[in-house]
Every structure is written in C-alpha cells, then in structure tokens.
C-alpha positions as CSV (number, residue, x, y, z in Angstrom):
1,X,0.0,0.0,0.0
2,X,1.2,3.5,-0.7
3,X,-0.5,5.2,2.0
4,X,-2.7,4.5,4.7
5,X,-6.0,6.4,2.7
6,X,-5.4,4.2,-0.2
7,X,-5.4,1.2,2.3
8,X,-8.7,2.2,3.2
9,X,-10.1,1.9,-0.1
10,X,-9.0,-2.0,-0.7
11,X,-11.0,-4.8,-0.8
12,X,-8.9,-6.3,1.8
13,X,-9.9,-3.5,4.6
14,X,-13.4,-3.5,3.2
15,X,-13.2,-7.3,4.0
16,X,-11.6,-6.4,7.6
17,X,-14.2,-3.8,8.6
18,X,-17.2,-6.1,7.5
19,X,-16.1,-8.8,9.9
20,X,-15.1,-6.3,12.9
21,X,-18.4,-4.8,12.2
22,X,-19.6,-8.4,12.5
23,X,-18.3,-9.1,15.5
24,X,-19.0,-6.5,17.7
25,X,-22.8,-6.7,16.5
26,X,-22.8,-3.5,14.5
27,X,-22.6,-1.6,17.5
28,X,-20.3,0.3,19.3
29,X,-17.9,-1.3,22.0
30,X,-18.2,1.6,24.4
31,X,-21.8,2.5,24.7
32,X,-23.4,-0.1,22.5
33,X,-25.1,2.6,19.9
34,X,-25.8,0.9,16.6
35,X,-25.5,4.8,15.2
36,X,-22.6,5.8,12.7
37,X,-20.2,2.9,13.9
38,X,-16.7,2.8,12.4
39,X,-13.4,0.4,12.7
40,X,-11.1,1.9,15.1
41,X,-7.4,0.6,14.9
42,X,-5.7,0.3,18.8
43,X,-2.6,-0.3,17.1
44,X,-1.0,0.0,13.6
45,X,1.4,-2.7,14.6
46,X,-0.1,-5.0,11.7
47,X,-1.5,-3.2,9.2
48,X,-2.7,-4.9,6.4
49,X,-2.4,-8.1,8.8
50,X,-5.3,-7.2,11.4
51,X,-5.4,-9.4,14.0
52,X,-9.1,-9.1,15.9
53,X,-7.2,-7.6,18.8
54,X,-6.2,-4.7,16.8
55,X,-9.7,-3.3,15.8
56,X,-12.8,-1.7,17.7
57,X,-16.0,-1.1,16.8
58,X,-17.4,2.7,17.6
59,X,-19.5,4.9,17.4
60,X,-18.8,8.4,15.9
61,X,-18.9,10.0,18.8
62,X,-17.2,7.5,21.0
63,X,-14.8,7.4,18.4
64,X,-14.3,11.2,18.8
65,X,-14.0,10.7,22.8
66,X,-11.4,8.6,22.1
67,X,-9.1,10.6,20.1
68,X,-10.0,13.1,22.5
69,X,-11.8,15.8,20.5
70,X,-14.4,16.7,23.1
71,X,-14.1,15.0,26.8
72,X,-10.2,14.5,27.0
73,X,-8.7,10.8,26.4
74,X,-8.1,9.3,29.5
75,X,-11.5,8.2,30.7
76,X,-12.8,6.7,27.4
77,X,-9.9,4.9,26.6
78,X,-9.8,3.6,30.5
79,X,-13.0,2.3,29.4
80,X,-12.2,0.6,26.4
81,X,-9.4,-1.0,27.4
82,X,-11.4,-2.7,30.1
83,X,-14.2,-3.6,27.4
84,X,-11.1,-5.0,24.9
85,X,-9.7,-7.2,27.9
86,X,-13.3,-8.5,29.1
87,X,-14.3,-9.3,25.2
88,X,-10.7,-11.3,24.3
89,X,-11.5,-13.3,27.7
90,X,-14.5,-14.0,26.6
91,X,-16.9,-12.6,28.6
C-alpha cells in the first residue's frame, strides 16, 4: 500500500471492517449505539495483517472521545481498554 487512505479503499480493509463490524454486533464497544459505527485501529502494529485484537468497533462520537476531541482521552480509553480485555476473555 502507498499510503494509509489508499489502504482504506482495498477490498482487503473492506473485508476487515465487515467482519469487525460483525463481531461486535454492529454496534459500538463503548456504549453499545448501533449509530454511525466505524473500525477503530488500537494499534497499527499489523496493518494490512489485522489481527481481531487490533480493531474496535465505535460509534462516531465515542470514536471522537477517544481521540480526544471533546471529553479529553483518558476516561474513554480507560474504558475501552477494560471492554477489549473483558471481550478477548470471553466474557
């Protein structure tokens, strides 16, 4: 891939985001809204090579929250985190 936009637009990411969209049940990780939901990498370690692990499911605004646009990052991604750990455990 040249750049990281032009990753976006491959079949392969389509692919990627269909089945993270999948899993999480079309609806965000954080506060379960089915509302504007979009793939949220926690890491770039392995891009082009997602592993589950990597990717989130959420909402616009909880997406925003995250990157801290509004509330600050700290508490959301507390949260998250917690949410990633429980969900990879199984429960």
């Amino acid at each position: 891939m040249s750049n990281y936009k032009d990753y976006l637009k491959s079949e392969h990411w389509q692919n990627t985001r269909d089945r993270v969209a999948e899993y999480w049940g079309h609806r965000c990780a954080v506060c379960n809204s089915p509302d504007n939901v979009q793939v949220h990498h926690r890491t770039y370690e392995h891009i082009g090579q997602e592993r589950m692990q990597d990717l989130i499911l959420l909402c616009d605004d909880c997406h925003r929250k995250f990157h801290g646009e509004r509330y600050g990052l700290e508490p959301i991604q507390a949260t998250l985190e917690r949410y990633v750990k429980r969900m990879i455990r199984g429960g």
